[in-house]
ROPANU-24637 format. One line per 5 residues: number of its first residue (from 1); for each residue x, y, z of N, C-alpha, C. Coordinates in steps of 0.2 Angstrom, whole numbers, plus 5000, padded with zeros to 4 digits. Layout:
<recs>
NUM> X Y Z X Y Z X Y Z | ... .
</recs>
This chain:
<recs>
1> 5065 5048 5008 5062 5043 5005 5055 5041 5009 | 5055 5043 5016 5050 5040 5020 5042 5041 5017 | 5043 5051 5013 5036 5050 5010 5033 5045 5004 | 5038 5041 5001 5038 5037 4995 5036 5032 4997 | 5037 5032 5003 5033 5022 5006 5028 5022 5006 .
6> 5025 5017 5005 5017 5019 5003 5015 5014 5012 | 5010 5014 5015 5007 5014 5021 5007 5005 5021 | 5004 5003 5015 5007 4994 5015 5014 4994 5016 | 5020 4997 5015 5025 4996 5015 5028 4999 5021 | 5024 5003 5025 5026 5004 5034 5023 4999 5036 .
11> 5018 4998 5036 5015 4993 5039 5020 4983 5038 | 5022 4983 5033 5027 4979 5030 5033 4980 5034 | 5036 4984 5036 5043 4985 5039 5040 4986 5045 | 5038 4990 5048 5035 4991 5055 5035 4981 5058 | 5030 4978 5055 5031 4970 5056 5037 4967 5055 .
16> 5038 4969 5050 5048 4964 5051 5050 4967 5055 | 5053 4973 5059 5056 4977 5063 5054 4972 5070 | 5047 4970 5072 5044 4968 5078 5045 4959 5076 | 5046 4957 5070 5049 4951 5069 5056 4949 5071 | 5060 4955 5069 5066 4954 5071 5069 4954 5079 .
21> 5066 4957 5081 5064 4958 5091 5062 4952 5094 | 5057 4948 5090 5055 4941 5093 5059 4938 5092 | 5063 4938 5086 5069 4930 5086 5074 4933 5090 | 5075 4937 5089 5081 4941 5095 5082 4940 5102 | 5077 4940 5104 5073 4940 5111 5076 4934 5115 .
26> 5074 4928 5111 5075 4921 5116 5082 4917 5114 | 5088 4920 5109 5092 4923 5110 5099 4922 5113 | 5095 4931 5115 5099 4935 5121 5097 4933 5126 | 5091 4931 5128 5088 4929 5136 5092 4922 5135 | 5093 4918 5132 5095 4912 5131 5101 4910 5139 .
31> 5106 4916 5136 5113 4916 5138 5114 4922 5145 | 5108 4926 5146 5108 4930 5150 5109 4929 5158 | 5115 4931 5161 5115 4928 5169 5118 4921 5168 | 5122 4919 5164 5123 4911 5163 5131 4911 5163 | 5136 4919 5165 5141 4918 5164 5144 4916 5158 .
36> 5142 4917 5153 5144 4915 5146 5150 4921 5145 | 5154 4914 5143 5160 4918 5140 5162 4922 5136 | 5164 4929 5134 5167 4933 5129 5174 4933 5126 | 5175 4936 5122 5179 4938 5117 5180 4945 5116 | 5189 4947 5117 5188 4955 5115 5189 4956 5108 .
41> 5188 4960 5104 5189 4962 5100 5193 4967 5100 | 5197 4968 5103 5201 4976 5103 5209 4972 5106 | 5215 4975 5103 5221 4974 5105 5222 4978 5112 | 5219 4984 5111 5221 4987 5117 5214 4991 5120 | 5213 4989 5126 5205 4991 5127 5202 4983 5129 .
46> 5195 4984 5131 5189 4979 5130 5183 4981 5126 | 5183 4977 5121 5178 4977 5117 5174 4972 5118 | 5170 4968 5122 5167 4960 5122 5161 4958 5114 | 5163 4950 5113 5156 4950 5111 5157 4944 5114 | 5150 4939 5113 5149 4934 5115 5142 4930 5109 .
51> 5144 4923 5112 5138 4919 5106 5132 4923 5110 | 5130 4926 5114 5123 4928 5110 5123 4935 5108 | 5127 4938 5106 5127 4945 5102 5128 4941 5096 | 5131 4935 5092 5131 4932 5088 5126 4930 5086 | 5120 4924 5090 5116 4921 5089 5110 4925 5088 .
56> 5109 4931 5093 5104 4935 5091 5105 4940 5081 | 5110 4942 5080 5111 4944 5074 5110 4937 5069 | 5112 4931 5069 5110 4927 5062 5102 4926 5065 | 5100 4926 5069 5091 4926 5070 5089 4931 5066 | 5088 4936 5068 5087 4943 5065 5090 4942 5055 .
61> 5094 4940 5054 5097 4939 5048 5092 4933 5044 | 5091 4929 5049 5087 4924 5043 5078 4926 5042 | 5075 4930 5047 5072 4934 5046 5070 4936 5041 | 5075 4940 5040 5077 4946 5034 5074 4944 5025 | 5080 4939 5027 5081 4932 5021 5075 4930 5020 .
66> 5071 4927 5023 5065 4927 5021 5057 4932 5019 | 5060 4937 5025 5056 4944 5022 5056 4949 5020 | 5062 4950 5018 5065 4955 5015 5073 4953 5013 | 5070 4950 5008 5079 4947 5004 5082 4953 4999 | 5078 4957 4996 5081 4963 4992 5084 4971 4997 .
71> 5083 4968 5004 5084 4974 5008 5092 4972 5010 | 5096 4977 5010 5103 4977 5013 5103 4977 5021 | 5108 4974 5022 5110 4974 5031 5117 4974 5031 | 5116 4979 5038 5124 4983 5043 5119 4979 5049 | 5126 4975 5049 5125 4972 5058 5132 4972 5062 .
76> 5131 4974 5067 5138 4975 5071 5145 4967 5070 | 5140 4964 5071 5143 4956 5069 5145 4950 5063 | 5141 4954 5059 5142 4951 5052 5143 4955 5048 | 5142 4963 5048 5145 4965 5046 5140 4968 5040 | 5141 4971 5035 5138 4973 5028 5134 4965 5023 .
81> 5126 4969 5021 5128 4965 5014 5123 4968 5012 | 5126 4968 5004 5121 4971 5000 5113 4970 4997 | 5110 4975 4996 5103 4973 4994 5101 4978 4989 | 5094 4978 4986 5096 4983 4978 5090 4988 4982 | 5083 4988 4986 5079 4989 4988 5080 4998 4990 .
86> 5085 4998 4992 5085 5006 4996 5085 5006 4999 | 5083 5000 5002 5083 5003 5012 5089 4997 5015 | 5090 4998 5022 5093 4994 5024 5091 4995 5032 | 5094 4986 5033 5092 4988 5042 5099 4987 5045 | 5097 4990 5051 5104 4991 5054 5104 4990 5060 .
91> 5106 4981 5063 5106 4979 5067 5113 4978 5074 | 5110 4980 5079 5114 4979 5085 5112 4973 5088 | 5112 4966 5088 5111 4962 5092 5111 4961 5099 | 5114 4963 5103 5117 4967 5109 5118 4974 5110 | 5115 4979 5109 5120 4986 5114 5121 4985 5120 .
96> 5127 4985 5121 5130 4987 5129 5131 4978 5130 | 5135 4974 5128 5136 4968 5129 5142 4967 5136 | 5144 4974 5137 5149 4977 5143 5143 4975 5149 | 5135 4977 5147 5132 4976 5154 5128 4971 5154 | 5129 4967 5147 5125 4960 5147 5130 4955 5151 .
101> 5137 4954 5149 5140 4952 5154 5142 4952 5162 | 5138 4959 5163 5139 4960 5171 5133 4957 5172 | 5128 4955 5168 5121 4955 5171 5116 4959 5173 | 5118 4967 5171 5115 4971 5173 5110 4971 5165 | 5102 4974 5166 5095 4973 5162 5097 4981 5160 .
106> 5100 4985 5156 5103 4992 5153 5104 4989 5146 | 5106 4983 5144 5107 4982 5136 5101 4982 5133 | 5101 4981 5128 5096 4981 5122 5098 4977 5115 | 5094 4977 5114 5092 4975 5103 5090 4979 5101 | 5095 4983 5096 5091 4988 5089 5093 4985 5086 .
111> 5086 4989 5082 5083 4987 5076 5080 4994 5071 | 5084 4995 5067 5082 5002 5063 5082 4998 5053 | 5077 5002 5052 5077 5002 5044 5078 5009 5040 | 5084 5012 5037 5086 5017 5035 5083 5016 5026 | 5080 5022 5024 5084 5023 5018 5088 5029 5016 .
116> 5089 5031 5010 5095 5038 5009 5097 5042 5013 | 5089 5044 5019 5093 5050 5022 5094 5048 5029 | 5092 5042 5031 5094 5040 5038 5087 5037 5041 | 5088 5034 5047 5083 5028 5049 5075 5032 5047 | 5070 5028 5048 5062 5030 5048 5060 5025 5051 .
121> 5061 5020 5053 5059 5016 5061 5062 5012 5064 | 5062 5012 5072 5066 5010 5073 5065 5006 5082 | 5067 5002 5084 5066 4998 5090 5071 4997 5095 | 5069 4998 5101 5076 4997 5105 5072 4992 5111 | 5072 4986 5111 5070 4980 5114 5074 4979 5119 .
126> 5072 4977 5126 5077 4978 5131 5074 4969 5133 | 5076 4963 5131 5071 4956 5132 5071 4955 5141 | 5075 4955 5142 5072 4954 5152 5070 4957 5154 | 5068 4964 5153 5061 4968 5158 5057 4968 5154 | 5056 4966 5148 5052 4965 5144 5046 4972 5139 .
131> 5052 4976 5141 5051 4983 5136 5052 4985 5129 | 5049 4986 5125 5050 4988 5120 5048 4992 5115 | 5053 4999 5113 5052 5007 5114 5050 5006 5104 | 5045 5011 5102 5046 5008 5094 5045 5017 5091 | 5048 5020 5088 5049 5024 5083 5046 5025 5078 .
136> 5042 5028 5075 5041 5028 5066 5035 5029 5063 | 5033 5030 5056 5027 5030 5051 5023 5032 5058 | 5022 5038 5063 5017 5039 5065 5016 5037 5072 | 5021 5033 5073 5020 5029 5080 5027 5031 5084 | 5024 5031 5092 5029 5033 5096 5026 5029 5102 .
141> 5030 5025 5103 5026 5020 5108 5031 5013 5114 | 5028 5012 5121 5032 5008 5124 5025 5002 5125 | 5029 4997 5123 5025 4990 5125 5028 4988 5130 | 5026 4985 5137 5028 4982 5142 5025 4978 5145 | 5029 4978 5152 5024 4973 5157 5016 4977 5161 .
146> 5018 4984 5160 5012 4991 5162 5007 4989 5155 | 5007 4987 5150 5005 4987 5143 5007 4994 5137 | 5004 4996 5137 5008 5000 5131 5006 5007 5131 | 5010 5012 5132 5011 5018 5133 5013 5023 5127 | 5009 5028 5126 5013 5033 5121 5020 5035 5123 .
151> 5025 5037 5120 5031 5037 5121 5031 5048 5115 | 5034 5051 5124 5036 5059 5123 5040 5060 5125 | 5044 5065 5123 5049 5068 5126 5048 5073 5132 | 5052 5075 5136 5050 5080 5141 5051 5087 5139 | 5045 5090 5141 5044 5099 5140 5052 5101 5140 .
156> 5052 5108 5137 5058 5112 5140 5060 5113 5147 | 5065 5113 5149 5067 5116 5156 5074 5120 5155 | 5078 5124 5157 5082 5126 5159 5088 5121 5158 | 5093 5120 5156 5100 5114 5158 5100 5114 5165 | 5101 5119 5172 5103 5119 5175 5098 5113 5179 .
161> 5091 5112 5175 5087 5107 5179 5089 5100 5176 | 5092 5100 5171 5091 5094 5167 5095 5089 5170 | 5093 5084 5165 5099 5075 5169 5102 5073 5162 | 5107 5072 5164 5110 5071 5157 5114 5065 5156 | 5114 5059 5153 5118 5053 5152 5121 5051 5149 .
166> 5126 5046 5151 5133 5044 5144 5133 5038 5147 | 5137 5035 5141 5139 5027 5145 5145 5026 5150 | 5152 5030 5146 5157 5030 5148 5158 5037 5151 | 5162 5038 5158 5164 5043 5161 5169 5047 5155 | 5172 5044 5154 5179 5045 5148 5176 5049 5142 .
171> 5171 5046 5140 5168 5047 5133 5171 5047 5128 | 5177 5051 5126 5178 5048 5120 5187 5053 5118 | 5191 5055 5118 5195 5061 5118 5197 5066 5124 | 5201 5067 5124 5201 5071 5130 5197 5078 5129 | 5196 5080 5121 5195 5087 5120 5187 5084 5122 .
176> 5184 5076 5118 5175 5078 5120 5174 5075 5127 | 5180 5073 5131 5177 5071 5139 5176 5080 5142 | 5179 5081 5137 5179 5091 5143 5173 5093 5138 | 5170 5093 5133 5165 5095 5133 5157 5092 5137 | 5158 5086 5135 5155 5082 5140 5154 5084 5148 .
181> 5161 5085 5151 5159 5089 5156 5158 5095 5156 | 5158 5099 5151 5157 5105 5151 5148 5106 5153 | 5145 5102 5150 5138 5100 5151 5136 5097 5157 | 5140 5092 5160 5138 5090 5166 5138 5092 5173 | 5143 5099 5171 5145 5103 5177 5138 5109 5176 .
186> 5133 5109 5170 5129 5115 5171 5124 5113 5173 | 5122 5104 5172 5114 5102 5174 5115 5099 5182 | 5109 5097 5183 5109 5096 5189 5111 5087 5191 | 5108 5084 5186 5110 5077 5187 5112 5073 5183 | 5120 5067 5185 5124 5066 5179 5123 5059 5181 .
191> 5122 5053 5176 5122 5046 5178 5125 5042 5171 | 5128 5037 5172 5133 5035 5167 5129 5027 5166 | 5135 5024 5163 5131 5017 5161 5125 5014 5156 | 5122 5018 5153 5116 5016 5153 5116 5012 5146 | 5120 5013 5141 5121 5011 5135 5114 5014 5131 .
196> 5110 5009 5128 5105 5009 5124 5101 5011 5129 | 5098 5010 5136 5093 5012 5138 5093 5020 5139 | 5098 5023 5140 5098 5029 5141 5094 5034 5137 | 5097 5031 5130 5090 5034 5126 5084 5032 5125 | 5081 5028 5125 5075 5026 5129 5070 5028 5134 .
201> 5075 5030 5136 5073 5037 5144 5074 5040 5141 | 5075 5046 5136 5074 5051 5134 5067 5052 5129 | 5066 5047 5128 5061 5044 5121 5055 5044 5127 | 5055 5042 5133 5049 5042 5138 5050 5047 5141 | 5052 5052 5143 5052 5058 5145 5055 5058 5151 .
206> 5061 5055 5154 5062 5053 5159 5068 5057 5160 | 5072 5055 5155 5078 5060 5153 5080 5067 5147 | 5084 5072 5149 5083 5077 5145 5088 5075 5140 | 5094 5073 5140 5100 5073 5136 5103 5064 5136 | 5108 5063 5132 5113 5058 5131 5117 5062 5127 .
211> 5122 5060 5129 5130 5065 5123 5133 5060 5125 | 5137 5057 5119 5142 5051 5118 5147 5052 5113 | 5152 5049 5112 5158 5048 5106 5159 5042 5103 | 5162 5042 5097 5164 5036 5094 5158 5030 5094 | 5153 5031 5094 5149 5028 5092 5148 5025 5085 .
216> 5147 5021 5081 5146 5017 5077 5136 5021 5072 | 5137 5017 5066 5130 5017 5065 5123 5014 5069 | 5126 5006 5070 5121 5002 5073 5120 5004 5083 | 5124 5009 5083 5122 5011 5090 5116 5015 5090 | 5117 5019 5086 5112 5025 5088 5106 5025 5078 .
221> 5106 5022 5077 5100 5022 5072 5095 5023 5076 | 5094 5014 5077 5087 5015 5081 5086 5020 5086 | 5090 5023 5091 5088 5029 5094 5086 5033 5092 | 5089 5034 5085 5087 5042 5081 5079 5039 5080 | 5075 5034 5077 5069 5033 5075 5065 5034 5083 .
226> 5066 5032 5088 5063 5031 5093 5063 5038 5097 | 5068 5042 5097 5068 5048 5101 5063 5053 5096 | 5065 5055 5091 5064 5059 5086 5055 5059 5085 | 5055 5050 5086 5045 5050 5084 5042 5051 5091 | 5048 5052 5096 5044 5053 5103 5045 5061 5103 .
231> 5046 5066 5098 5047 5073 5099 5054 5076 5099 | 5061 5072 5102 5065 5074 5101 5069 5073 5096 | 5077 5077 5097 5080 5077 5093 5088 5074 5093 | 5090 5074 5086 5096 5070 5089 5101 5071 5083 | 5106 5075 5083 5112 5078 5080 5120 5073 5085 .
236> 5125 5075 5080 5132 5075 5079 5132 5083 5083 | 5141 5084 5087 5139 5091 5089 5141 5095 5087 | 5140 5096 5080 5139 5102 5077 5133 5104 5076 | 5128 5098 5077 5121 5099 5075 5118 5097 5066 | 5122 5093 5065 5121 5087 5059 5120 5083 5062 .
241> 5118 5077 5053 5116 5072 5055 5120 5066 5057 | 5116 5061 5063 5120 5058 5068 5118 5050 5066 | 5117 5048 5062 5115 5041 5058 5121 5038 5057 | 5129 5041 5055 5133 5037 5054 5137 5037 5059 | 5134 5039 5067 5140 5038 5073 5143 5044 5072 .
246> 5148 5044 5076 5153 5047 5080 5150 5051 5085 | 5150 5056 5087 5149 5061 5091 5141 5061 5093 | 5138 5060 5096 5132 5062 5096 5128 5066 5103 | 5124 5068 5102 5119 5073 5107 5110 5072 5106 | 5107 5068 5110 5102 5065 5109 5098 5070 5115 .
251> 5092 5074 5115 5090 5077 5116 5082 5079 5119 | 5079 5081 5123 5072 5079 5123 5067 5086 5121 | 5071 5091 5116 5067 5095 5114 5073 5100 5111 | 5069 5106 5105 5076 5111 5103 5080 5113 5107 | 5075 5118 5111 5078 5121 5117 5084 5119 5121 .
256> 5085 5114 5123 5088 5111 5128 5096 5108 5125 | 5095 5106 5117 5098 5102 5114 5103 5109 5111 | 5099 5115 5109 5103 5121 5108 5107 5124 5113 | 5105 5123 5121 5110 5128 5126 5116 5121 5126 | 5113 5115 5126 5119 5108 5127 5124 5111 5121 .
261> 5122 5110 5114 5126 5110 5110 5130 5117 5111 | 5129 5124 5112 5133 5129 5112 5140 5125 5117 | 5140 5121 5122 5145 5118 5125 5150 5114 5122 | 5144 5109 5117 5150 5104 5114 5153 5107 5108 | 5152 5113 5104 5156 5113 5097 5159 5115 5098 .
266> 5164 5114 5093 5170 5114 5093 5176 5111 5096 | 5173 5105 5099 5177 5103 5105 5181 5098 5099 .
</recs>
């Protein structure tokens, strides 16, 4: 659908996307560092939310409402609603609410607007360092406290040179923690934790890879616009497409994503 939109209508979604980032922003900063209370969501496990994974999702929502009331929304929080438009945004209010509650500056806000075939732009706003990575209609870009930088993936290099990241040691299965390492054991450097920013650093050339499991949609949309308009690529590991979660392999170019993926399939 992306070639159907006409340039009023990127420029139209491109602004709500950096609308939805602003009401987000003061938030999450709200409650940041403040020891705010959470909530698991899982019977066995830790899953947190907290009111500002909340409060930044209905900001974002009334938004919407006002700028685009015919467009559908998937939010990690509220969940589905319908819209007649074709497109829809697909909001994380918090990724990585595991490192908003430690206090650690690794979380983010995405923000992706998908139609039929998967995201076409997309934002990963990180509000306390004051970064934000934007994807789409032609743009690849970081705004910061530096001001604003093009945003590229890193040239080819061999795996053995590469840095590779995930959130979770575990990853996901025991069959995908062993492919997971089956790639960690051939690059040279492995670092965990990073949630949404990891891809971020991929999209700025900083990192080669991220491989994860059991991801969600609103994890990895916005990644897919912002990695992809920075040059790389980003599949499921078979090498499909990774817009509706699970398995994923975020990558800084084919080469690199082809020697990884030979490790994950089939796992």
């Amino acid at each position: 659908m992306t070639g159907t939109l006409t340039p009023d209508l990127q420029r139209d979604l491109a602004a709500t996307a950096h609308a939805l980032a602003d009401a987000a922003r003061p938030e999450a900063l709200r409650h940041f560092r403040t020891q705010i209370a959470s909530e698991n969501k899982l019977e066995t496990g830790f899953d947190p939310v907290t009111e500002a994974d909340r409060a930044a999702e209905r900001a974002m929502r009334a938004v919407l409402a006002e700028r685009r009331p015919d467009d559908a929304i998937l939010g990690e929080e509220y969940g589905h609603s319908a819209g007649t438009s074709g497109l829809t945004w697909v909001l994380d209010p918090i990724d990585g609410t595991r490192a908003y509650i430690a206090g650690t500056p690794t979380w983010g806000v995405l923000i992706a607007v998908n139609d039929a075939e998967g995201p076409v732009h997309g934002l990963i706003d990180q509000p306390y360092i004051g970064e934000r990575f934007e994807g789409g209609f032609g743009v690849a870009r970081l705004a910061g406290p530096r001001g604003e930088t093009p945003l590229a993936t890193r040239a080819p290099r061999p795996l053995a040179e590469a840095i590779v990241m995930t959130t979770f040691p575990e990853v996901g299965s025991p069959a995908e923690r062993a492919g997971f390492e089956a790639v960690s054991q051939a690059v040279r450097l492995t670092r965990y934790g990073m949630d949404c920013y990891a891809y971020a650093l991929v999209a700025l050339g900083q990192v080669d890879l991220v491989i994860e499991a059991g991801l969600n949609s609103y994890d990895i949309c916005a990644p897919i616009a912002v990695i992809e308009a920075a040059g790389g690529i980003v599949t499921d590991w078979d090498g499909g497409p990774a817009h509706g979660g699970g398995r994923v392999i975020a990558a800084a170019n084919s080469r690199i994503h082809a020697e990884a993926l030979e490790l994950l399939r089939g796992r």
